[in-house]
N, C-alpha and C positions, 0 to 999 in steps of 0.2 A: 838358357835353354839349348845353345849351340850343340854343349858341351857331352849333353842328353842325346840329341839327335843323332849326335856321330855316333856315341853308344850304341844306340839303338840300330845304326845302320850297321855295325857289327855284326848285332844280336842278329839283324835278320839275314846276314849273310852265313851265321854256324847253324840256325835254326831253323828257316822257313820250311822245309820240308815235313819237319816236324810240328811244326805250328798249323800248318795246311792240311795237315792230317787231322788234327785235332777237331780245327774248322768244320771240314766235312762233316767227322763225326757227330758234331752240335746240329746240322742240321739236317740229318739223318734220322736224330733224336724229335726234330719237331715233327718229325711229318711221321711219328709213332700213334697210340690208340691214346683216348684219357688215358685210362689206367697207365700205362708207362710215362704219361708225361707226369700224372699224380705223381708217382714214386718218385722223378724227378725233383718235383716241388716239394715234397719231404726231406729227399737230402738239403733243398737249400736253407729249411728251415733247423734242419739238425745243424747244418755249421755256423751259427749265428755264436759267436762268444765260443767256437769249437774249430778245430782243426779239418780242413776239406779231407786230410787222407782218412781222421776218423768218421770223417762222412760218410766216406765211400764204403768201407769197411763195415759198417752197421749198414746201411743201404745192401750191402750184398749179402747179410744174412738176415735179417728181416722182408726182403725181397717183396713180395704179396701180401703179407701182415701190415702192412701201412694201410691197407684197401679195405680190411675187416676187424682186426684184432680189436678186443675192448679197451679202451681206454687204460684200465687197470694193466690188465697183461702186456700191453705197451711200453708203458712206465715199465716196468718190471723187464722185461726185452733191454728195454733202454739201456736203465740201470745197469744189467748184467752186464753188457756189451763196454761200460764204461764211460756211459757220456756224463756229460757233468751237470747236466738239467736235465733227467730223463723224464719227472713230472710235468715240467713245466712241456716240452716237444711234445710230450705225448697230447696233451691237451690241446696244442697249438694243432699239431695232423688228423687228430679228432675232429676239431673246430673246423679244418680247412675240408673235411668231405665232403660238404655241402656244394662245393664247388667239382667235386672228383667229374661225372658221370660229364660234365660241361667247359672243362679246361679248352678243347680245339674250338668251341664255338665264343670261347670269351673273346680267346686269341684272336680269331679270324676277323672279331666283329669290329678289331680296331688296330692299324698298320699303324700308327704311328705310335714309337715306342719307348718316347716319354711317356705320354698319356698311358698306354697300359702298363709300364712302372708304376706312374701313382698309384692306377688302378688294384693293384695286387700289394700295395702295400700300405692304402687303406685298407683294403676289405681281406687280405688272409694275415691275421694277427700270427703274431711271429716271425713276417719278413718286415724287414725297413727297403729303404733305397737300398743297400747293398744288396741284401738277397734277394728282393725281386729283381736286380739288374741281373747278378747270378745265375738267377733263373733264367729269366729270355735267355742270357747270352746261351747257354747250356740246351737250348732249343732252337738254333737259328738266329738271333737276332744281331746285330754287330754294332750297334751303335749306341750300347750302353758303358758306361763306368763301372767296374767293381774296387771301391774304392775300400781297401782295409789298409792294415798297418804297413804291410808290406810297397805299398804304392805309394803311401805318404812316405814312408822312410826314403825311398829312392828322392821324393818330390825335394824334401824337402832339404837331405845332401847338396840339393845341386842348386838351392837356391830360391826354388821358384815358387815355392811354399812357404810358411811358417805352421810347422804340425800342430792340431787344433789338440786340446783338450777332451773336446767331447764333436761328437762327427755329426753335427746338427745337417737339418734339409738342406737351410739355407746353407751352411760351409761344404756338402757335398757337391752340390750340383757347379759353385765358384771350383772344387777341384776338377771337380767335368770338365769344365771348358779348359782347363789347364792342361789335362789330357787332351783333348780334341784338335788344341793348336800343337800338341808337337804329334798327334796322331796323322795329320794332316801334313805335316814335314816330313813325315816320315813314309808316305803315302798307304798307310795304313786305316785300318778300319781301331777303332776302339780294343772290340774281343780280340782282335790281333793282340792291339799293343798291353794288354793286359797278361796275352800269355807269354810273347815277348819276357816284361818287365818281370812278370811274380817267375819264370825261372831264372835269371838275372841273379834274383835276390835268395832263392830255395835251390837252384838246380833241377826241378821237377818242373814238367809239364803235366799238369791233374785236369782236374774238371771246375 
Protein backbone atom coordinates (compact mmCIF):
# COMPACT_ATOMS: atom_id res chain seq x y z
CA UNK A 1 0.00 0.00 0.00
CA UNK A 2 3.14 2.19 0.76
CA UNK A 3 3.94 2.22 -2.66
CA UNK A 4 0.28 3.50 -3.65
CA UNK A 5 0.41 6.23 -1.29
CA UNK A 6 3.50 7.96 -2.57
CA UNK A 7 1.82 7.60 -5.97
CA UNK A 8 -0.84 9.24 -4.99
CA UNK A 9 0.93 11.97 -3.03
CA UNK A 10 2.41 12.75 -6.46
CA UNK A 11 -0.96 12.75 -8.20
CA UNK A 12 -2.10 15.32 -5.80
CA UNK A 13 0.69 17.40 -6.08
CA UNK A 14 0.37 17.77 -10.37
CA UNK A 15 -3.45 17.66 -10.01
CA UNK A 16 -5.29 19.07 -7.02
CA UNK A 17 -6.25 22.17 -8.62
CA UNK A 18 -7.91 20.21 -11.02
CA UNK A 19 -9.47 17.65 -8.91
CA UNK A 20 -10.89 20.67 -6.68
CA UNK A 21 -12.52 22.01 -9.50
CA UNK A 22 -14.05 19.18 -10.47
CA UNK A 23 -15.21 18.57 -6.67
CA UNK A 24 -17.00 21.90 -6.72
CA UNK A 25 -18.58 21.22 -9.72
CA UNK A 26 -20.28 17.76 -8.18
CA UNK A 27 -21.74 19.79 -5.69
CA UNK A 28 -23.03 22.48 -7.45
CA UNK A 29 -24.67 19.77 -9.42
CA UNK A 30 -26.53 18.67 -6.21
CA UNK A 31 -28.02 21.53 -5.03
CA UNK A 32 -29.59 21.79 -9.00
CA UNK A 33 -33.71 21.10 -9.55
CA UNK A 34 -35.02 17.08 -9.97
CA UNK A 35 -35.12 17.50 -13.39
CA UNK A 36 -31.18 18.19 -13.75
CA UNK A 37 -30.44 15.88 -11.15
CA UNK A 38 -32.71 13.23 -13.30
CA UNK A 39 -30.66 13.82 -16.39
CA UNK A 40 -27.73 13.19 -14.06
CA UNK A 41 -29.11 9.72 -12.96
CA UNK A 42 -29.51 8.84 -16.80
CA UNK A 43 -25.94 9.33 -17.58
CA UNK A 44 -25.17 7.09 -14.72
CA UNK A 45 -27.35 4.58 -16.01
CA UNK A 46 -26.09 4.92 -19.63
CA UNK A 47 -22.38 4.15 -18.55
CA UNK A 48 -23.09 0.85 -16.84
CA UNK A 49 -21.00 -1.74 -19.44
CA UNK A 50 -20.26 1.87 -21.55
CA UNK A 51 -17.74 4.48 -21.68
CA UNK A 52 -18.30 7.87 -19.25
CA UNK A 53 -17.04 9.93 -22.30
CA UNK A 54 -19.85 8.22 -24.31
CA UNK A 55 -22.05 9.12 -21.45
CA UNK A 56 -21.45 12.36 -21.56
CA UNK A 57 -21.73 12.87 -25.28
CA UNK A 58 -25.28 11.27 -25.46
CA UNK A 59 -26.28 13.06 -22.21
CA UNK A 60 -25.52 16.40 -24.24
CA UNK A 61 -27.66 15.67 -27.06
CA UNK A 62 -30.64 14.05 -25.75
CA UNK A 63 -30.33 16.69 -23.01
CA UNK A 64 -34.53 17.08 -21.91
CA UNK A 65 -35.62 13.90 -23.92
CA UNK A 66 -34.56 11.74 -20.85
CA UNK A 67 -37.73 13.74 -19.01
CA UNK A 68 -40.39 12.86 -21.71
CA UNK A 69 -39.44 11.12 -24.87
CA UNK A 70 -41.31 7.62 -25.29
CA UNK A 71 -39.80 4.79 -24.47
CA UNK A 72 -39.58 3.78 -28.39
CA UNK A 73 -38.01 7.13 -29.63
CA UNK A 74 -35.41 6.70 -26.90
CA UNK A 75 -34.30 3.34 -27.84
CA UNK A 76 -34.04 4.80 -31.13
CA UNK A 77 -31.95 8.35 -29.86
CA UNK A 78 -29.97 5.71 -28.20
CA UNK A 79 -29.34 3.54 -30.87
CA UNK A 80 -28.39 6.28 -33.25
CA UNK A 81 -26.10 8.01 -30.96
CA UNK A 82 -24.27 4.61 -30.56
CA UNK A 83 -24.74 3.14 -27.37
CA UNK A 84 -24.52 -0.39 -27.19
CA UNK A 85 -27.84 -1.24 -25.16
CA UNK A 86 -30.03 1.43 -26.31
CA UNK A 87 -33.29 -0.81 -25.57
CA UNK A 88 -32.31 -2.14 -22.65
CA UNK A 89 -31.25 2.11 -21.06
CA UNK A 90 -34.08 3.26 -22.62
CA UNK A 91 -36.37 0.93 -20.47
CA UNK A 92 -34.11 1.39 -17.54
CA UNK A 93 -34.75 5.80 -17.67
CA UNK A 94 -38.39 5.02 -18.41
CA UNK A 95 -38.63 2.68 -15.38
CA UNK A 96 -36.64 5.28 -13.33
CA UNK A 97 -39.27 8.41 -13.86
CA UNK A 98 -41.16 7.36 -11.35
CA UNK A 99 -38.74 8.74 -9.14
CA UNK A 100 -37.84 12.03 -11.70
CA UNK A 101 -40.35 14.74 -9.94
CA UNK A 102 -38.73 13.43 -6.11
CA UNK A 103 -34.99 12.73 -6.47
CA UNK A 104 -33.96 15.98 -3.85
CA UNK A 105 -36.58 14.76 -1.27
CA UNK A 106 -35.29 10.97 -1.46
CA UNK A 107 -31.82 12.42 -1.18
CA UNK A 108 -32.52 14.86 1.61
CA UNK A 109 -34.51 12.25 3.59
CA UNK A 110 -31.34 10.15 4.28
CA UNK A 111 -27.42 11.66 4.84
CA UNK A 112 -25.96 8.67 5.20
CA UNK A 113 -24.57 7.56 2.10
CA UNK A 114 -24.20 3.96 2.28
CA UNK A 115 -27.81 3.49 3.02
CA UNK A 116 -28.92 5.73 0.17
CA UNK A 117 -26.42 3.60 -2.38
CA UNK A 118 -28.46 0.67 -1.52
CA UNK A 119 -31.29 2.51 -1.63
CA UNK A 120 -30.98 3.67 -5.52
CA UNK A 121 -29.71 0.48 -6.36
CA UNK A 122 -32.49 -1.53 -5.22
CA UNK A 123 -35.03 0.49 -6.33
CA UNK A 124 -33.68 2.21 -9.89
CA UNK A 125 -33.00 -1.00 -12.08
CA UNK A 126 -30.07 -0.30 -14.07
CA UNK A 127 -27.74 0.99 -11.47
CA UNK A 128 -25.71 -1.58 -9.18
CA UNK A 129 -23.16 -0.33 -6.37
CA UNK A 130 -21.11 1.34 -9.04
CA UNK A 131 -23.63 3.60 -10.60
CA UNK A 132 -25.38 4.51 -7.76
CA UNK A 133 -21.97 5.42 -6.00
CA UNK A 134 -21.34 7.45 -9.48
CA UNK A 135 -24.28 9.03 -9.00
CA UNK A 136 -24.07 10.56 -5.45
CA UNK A 137 -20.53 11.19 -5.99
CA UNK A 138 -21.48 13.37 -9.27
CA UNK A 139 -24.05 15.18 -6.81
CA UNK A 140 -21.97 16.06 -3.87
CA UNK A 141 -21.36 13.19 -2.04
CA UNK A 142 -17.49 12.07 -1.12
CA UNK A 143 -17.53 9.14 0.49
CA UNK A 144 -18.56 6.64 -2.00
CA UNK A 145 -16.36 3.90 -4.19
CA UNK A 146 -16.76 3.99 -7.92
CA UNK A 147 -15.17 0.81 -8.31
CA UNK A 148 -14.76 -0.26 -12.29
CA UNK A 149 -11.80 -1.80 -14.01
CA UNK A 150 -9.87 0.93 -13.98
CA UNK A 151 -9.37 1.01 -10.01
CA UNK A 152 -9.12 -2.65 -9.75
CA UNK A 153 -6.24 -2.67 -12.43
CA UNK A 154 -4.39 0.01 -10.42
CA UNK A 155 -5.41 -2.20 -6.90
CA UNK A 156 -4.46 -4.82 -8.05
CA UNK A 157 -0.73 -3.92 -9.82
CA UNK A 158 0.21 -2.93 -6.46
CA UNK A 159 -0.72 -5.95 -4.70
CA UNK A 160 -3.46 -5.22 -2.42
CA UNK A 161 -6.19 -6.91 -4.52
CA UNK A 162 -6.63 -10.07 -6.41
CA UNK A 163 -8.93 -8.74 -9.49
CA UNK A 164 -12.28 -10.54 -9.03
CA UNK A 165 -14.00 -12.23 -11.96
CA UNK A 166 -17.20 -10.88 -11.49
CA UNK A 167 -17.64 -7.51 -9.10
CA UNK A 168 -20.22 -9.12 -6.57
CA UNK A 169 -21.85 -6.72 -3.49
CA UNK A 170 -19.98 -8.64 -1.21
CA UNK A 171 -16.29 -8.11 -3.29
CA UNK A 172 -17.20 -4.38 -3.91
CA UNK A 173 -17.73 -3.03 -0.75
CA UNK A 174 -14.25 -5.52 0.73
CA UNK A 175 -12.61 -3.18 -2.30
CA UNK A 176 -14.37 -0.05 -0.46
CA UNK A 177 -12.45 -0.43 2.49
CA UNK A 178 -9.27 -0.94 0.50
CA UNK A 179 -9.81 2.43 -0.99
CA UNK A 180 -10.87 4.16 2.23
CA UNK A 181 -7.52 2.95 4.12
CA UNK A 182 -5.18 4.44 1.46
CA UNK A 183 -7.93 7.27 1.10
CA UNK A 184 -7.40 8.08 4.67
CA UNK A 185 -3.29 8.07 4.18
CA UNK A 186 -3.62 10.12 1.72
CA UNK A 187 -5.92 12.40 3.54
CA UNK A 188 -8.38 12.49 1.02
CA UNK A 189 -12.07 11.92 0.63
CA UNK A 190 -13.04 8.81 -1.68
CA UNK A 191 -14.52 11.05 -4.86
CA UNK A 192 -11.04 12.62 -4.45
CA UNK A 193 -9.10 9.51 -4.76
CA UNK A 194 -11.14 8.23 -7.37
CA UNK A 195 -10.46 11.13 -9.60
CA UNK A 196 -6.99 11.20 -8.56
CA UNK A 197 -6.68 7.37 -9.61
CA UNK A 198 -8.99 6.97 -12.91
CA UNK A 199 -6.81 9.96 -14.48
CA UNK A 200 -3.68 8.09 -13.31
CA UNK A 201 -4.76 5.38 -15.45
CA UNK A 202 -6.89 7.50 -18.62
CA UNK A 203 -5.19 11.00 -18.33
CA UNK A 204 -8.66 12.51 -18.15
CA UNK A 205 -10.59 14.05 -15.48
CA UNK A 206 -14.50 13.30 -16.63
CA UNK A 207 -17.44 13.03 -14.49
Amino acid sequence: MDDLVKFGESLKCDLKGRVDTRIREFREMGRKSDDELFKELCFCILTANYSAEGGMRIQKEIGDGFLSLPEPELAEKLKHLGHRFPEARAKYIVGARKYKNNLKDIIDSNKDEKALRAWFAENVKGLGYKEASHFLRNIGFDNLAIIDFHIIDILARHGLIEAPKTLTRKKYLEIEQVLEKIAAKLNVTLAELDLYLWCAETGKILK
